[in-house]
TIDO-187998 format. One record per residue (C-alpha): y, x, z; chain; residue number from 0. Coordinates in nm, 2 decimals. Layout:
<atoms>
<atom c2="Y" c1="X" c3="Z" chain="A" n="NUM"/>
...
</atoms>
This chain:
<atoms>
<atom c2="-2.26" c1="-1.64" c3="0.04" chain="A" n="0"/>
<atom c2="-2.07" c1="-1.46" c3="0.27" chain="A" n="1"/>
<atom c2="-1.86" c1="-1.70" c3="0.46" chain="A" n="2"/>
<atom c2="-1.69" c1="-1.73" c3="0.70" chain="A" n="3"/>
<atom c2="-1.70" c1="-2.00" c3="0.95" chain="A" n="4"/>
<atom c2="-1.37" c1="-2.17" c3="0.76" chain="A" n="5"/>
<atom c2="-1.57" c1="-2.12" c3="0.42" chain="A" n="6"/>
<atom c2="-1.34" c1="-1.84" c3="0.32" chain="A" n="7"/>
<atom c2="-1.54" c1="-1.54" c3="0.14" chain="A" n="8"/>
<atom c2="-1.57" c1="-1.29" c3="0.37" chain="A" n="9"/>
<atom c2="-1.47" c1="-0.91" c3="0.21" chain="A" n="10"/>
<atom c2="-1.72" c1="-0.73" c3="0.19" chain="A" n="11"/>
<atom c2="-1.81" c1="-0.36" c3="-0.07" chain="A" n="12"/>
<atom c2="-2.12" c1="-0.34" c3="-0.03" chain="A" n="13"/>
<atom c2="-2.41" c1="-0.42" c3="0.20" chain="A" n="14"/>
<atom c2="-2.71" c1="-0.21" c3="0.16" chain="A" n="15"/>
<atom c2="-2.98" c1="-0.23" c3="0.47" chain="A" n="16"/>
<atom c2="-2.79" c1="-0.57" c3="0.63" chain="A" n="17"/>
<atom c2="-2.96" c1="-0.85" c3="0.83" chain="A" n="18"/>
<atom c2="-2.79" c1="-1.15" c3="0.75" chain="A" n="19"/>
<atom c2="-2.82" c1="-1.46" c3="0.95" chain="A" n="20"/>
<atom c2="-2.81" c1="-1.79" c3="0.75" chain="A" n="21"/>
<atom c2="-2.93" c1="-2.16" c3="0.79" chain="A" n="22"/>
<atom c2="-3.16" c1="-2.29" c3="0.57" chain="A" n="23"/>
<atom c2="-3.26" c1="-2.68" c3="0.44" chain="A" n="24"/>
<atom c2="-3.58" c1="-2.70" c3="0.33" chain="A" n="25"/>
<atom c2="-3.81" c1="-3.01" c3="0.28" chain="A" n="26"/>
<atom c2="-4.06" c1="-2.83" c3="0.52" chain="A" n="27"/>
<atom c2="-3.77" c1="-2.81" c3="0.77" chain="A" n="28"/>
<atom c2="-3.72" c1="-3.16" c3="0.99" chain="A" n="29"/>
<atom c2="-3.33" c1="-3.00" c3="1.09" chain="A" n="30"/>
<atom c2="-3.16" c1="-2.68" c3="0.98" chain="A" n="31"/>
<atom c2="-3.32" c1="-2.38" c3="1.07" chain="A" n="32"/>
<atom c2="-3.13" c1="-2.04" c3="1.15" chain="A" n="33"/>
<atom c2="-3.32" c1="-1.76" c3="0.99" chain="A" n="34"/>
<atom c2="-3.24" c1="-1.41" c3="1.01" chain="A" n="35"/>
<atom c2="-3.27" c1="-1.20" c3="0.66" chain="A" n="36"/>
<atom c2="-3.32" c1="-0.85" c3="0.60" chain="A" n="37"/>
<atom c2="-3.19" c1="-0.73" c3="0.24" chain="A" n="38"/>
<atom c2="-3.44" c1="-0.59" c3="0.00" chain="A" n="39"/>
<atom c2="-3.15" c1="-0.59" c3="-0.26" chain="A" n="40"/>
<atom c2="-2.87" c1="-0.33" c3="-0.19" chain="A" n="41"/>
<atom c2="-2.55" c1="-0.53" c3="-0.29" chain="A" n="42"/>
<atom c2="-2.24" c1="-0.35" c3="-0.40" chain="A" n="43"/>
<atom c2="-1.92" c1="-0.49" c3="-0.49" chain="A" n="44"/>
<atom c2="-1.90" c1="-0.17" c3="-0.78" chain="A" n="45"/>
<atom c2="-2.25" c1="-0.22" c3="-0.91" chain="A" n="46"/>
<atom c2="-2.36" c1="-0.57" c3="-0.95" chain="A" n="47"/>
<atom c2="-2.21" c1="-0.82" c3="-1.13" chain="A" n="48"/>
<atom c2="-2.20" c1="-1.22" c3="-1.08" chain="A" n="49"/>
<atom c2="-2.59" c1="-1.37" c3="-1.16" chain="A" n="50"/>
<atom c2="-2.80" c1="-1.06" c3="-1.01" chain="A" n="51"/>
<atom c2="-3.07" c1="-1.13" c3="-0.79" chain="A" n="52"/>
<atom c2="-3.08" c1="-1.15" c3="-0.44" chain="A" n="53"/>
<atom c2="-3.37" c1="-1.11" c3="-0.24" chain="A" n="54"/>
<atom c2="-3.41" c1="-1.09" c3="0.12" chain="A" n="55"/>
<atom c2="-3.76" c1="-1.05" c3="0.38" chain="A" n="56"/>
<atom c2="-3.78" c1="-1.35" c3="0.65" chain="A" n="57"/>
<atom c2="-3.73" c1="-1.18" c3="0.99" chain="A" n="58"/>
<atom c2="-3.74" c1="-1.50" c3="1.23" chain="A" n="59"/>
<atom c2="-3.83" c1="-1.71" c3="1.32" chain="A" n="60"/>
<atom c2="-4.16" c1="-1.58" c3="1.37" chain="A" n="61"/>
<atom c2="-4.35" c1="-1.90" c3="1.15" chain="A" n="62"/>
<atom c2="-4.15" c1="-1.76" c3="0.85" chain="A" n="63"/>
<atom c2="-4.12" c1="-1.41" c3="0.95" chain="A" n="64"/>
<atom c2="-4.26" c1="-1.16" c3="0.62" chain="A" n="65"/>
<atom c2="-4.16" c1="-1.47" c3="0.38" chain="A" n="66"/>
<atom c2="-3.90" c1="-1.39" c3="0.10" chain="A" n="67"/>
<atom c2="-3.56" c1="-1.59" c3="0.02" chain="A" n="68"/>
<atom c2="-3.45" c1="-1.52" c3="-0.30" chain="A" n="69"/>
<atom c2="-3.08" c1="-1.62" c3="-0.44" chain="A" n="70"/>
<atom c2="-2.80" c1="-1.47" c3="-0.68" chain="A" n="71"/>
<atom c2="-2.46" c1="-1.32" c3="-0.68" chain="A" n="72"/>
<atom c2="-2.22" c1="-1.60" c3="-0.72" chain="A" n="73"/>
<atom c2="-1.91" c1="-1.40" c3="-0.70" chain="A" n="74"/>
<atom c2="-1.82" c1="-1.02" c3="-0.69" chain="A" n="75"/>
<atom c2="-1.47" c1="-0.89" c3="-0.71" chain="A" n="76"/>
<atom c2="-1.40" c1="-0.51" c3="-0.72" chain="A" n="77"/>
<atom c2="-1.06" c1="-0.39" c3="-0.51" chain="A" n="78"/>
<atom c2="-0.92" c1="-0.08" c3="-0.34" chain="A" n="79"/>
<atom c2="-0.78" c1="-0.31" c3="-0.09" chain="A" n="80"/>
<atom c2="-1.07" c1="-0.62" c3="-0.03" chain="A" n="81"/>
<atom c2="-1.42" c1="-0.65" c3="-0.26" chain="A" n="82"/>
<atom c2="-1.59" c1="-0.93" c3="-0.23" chain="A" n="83"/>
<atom c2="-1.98" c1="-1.04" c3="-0.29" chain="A" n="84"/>
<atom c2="-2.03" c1="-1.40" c3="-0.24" chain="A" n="85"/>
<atom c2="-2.45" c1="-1.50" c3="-0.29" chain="A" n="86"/>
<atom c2="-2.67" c1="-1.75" c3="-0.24" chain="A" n="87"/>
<atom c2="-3.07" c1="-1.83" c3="-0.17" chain="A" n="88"/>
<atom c2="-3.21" c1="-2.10" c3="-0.34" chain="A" n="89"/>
<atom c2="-3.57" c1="-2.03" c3="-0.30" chain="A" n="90"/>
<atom c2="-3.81" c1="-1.96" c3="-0.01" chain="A" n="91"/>
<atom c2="-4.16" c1="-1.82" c3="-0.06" chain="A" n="92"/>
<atom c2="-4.36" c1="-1.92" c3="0.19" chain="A" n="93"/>
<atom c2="-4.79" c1="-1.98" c3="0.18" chain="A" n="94"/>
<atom c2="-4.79" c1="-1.91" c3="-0.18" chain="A" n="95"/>
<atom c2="-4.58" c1="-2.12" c3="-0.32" chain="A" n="96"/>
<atom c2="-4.19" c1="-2.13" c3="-0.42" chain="A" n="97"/>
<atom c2="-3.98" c1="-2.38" c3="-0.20" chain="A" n="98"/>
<atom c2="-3.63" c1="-2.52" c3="-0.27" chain="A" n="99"/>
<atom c2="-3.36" c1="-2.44" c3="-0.03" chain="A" n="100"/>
<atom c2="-3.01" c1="-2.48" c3="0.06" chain="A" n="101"/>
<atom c2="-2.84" c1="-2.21" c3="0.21" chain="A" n="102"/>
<atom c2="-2.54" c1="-2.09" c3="0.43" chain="A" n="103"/>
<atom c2="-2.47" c1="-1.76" c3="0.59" chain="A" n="104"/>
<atom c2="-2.31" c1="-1.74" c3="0.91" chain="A" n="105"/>
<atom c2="-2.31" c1="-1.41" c3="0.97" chain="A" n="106"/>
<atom c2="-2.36" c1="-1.05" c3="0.84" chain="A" n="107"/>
<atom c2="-2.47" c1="-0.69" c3="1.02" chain="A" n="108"/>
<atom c2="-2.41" c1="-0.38" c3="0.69" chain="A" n="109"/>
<atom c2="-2.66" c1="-0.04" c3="0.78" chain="A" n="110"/>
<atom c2="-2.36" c1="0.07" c3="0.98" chain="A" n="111"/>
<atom c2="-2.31" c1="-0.20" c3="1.21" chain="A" n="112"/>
</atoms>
C-alpha cells in the first residue's frame, strides 16, 4: 500500500516502471527485511480497479534479488484533484515455492522520478 510514514494513503495516478521499497515479514526472515521492488504491473488509478493483481521482481537484497512478490489493489480512487492506489503483497516466490508475507511500503520512485 502506498503509505505514508503516518499510514495515510499516499496520492498517487498511476505508477508504471516504479521501484518501490517495502519491508517484508516472512517466516524465512529472523527480523523485517527492507526489499526494494520493481513493478512488473503498470498501476493506474483510471485503469484498475480494487482486487487486480500486483506483481513486482525482487531487486535487493541480493539473496532475494530475481524473486517475485505478488499482492492486490486494495483501494483505487479516480480524481482530477488526488487518485489514489493503495496495494498490498501477500506472497513471495522464492526457490520454488510460494511464501506468506506481510508487507509495508515505505517509499515509492514512478518512471519519472
Amino acid at each position: 500500500m502506498p503509505a505514508s510514514r503516518s499510514g495515510k494513503p499516499t496520492p498517487f495516478g498511476s505508477i508504471a516502471a516504479g521501484f518501490i521499497a517495502i519491508v517484508l515479514l516472512a517466516p524465512m526472515a529472523v527480523a523485517q527485511d527492507a526489499f526494494t521492488v520493481q513493478l512488473l504491473t503498470p498501476l493506474s488509478a483510471t485503469s484498475n480497479h480494487k482486487g487486480d493483481a500486483v506483481r513486482a521482481t525482487v531487486v535487493s537484497p541480493a539473496s532475494f534479488q530475481g524473486d517475485t512478490v505478488q499482492g492486490q489493489l486494495t483501494e483505487v480512487k479516480a480524481s482530477s484533484g488526488q487518485s489514489i492506489l493503495q496495494f498490498n503483497f501477500v506472497s513471495l516466490l522464492h526457490s520454488g515455492g510460494a511464501v506468506p508475507v506481510a508487507s509495508t511500503v515505505t517509499s515509492i520512485a514512478n518512471s519519472q522520478g
